[in-house]
C-alpha positions as CSV (number, residue, x, y, z in Angstrom):
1,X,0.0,0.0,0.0
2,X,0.8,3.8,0.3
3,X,2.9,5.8,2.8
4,X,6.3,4.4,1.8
5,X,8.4,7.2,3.0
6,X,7.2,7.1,6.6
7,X,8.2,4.9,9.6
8,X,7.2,1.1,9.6
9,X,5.6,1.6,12.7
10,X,3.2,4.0,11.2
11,X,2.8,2.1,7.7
12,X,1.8,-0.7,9.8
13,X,-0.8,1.5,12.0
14,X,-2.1,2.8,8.4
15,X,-2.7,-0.4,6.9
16,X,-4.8,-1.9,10.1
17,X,-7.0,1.3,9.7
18,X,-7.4,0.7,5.8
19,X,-8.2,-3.2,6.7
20,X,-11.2,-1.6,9.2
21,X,-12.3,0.7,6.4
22,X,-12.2,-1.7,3.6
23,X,-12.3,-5.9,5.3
24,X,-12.7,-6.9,2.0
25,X,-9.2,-5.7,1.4
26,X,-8.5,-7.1,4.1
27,X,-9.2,-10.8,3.2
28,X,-7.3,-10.5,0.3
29,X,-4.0,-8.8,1.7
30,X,-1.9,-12.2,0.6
31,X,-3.1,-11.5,-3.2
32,X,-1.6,-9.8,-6.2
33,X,-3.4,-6.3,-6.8
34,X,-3.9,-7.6,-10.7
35,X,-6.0,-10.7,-9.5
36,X,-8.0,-8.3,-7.8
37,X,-11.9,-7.5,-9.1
38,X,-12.1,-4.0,-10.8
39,X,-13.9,-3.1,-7.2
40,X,-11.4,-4.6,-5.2
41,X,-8.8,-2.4,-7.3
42,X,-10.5,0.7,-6.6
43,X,-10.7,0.1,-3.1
44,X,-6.9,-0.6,-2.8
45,X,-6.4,2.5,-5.1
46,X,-8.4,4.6,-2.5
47,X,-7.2,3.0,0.4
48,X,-3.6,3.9,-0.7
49,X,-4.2,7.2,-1.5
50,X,-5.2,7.8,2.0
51,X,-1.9,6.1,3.1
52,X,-0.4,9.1,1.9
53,X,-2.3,11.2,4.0
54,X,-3.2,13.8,1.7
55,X,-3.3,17.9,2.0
56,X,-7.3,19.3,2.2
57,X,-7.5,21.2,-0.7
58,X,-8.0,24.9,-0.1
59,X,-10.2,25.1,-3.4
């Protein structure tokens, strides 16, 4: 998932917070993202995305 520039303790703390938001993710942490449903790949695209803790846009 996302967040690779940040302390392992923290990617770790991220990725049990993405498993709570998306458990379907969850189940299928052992597989490759490409055998992954097109839902199941949106999800992981989302959930990474938030890894990164993003800015709030200002717009």
């Amino acid at each position: 998932m996302g967040g690779h520039r940040r302390p392992n303790s923290e990617i770790v703390n991220s990725i049990g917070l993405m498993e709570k938001r998306f458990p379907t993710l969850a189940e299928r942490r052992k597989k490759l993202a490409r055998t992954l449903s097109g839902g199941e790949q949106q999800m992981l695209a989302i959930a990474r995305g938030l890894m990164a803790k993003p800015e709030p846009s200002l717009i």
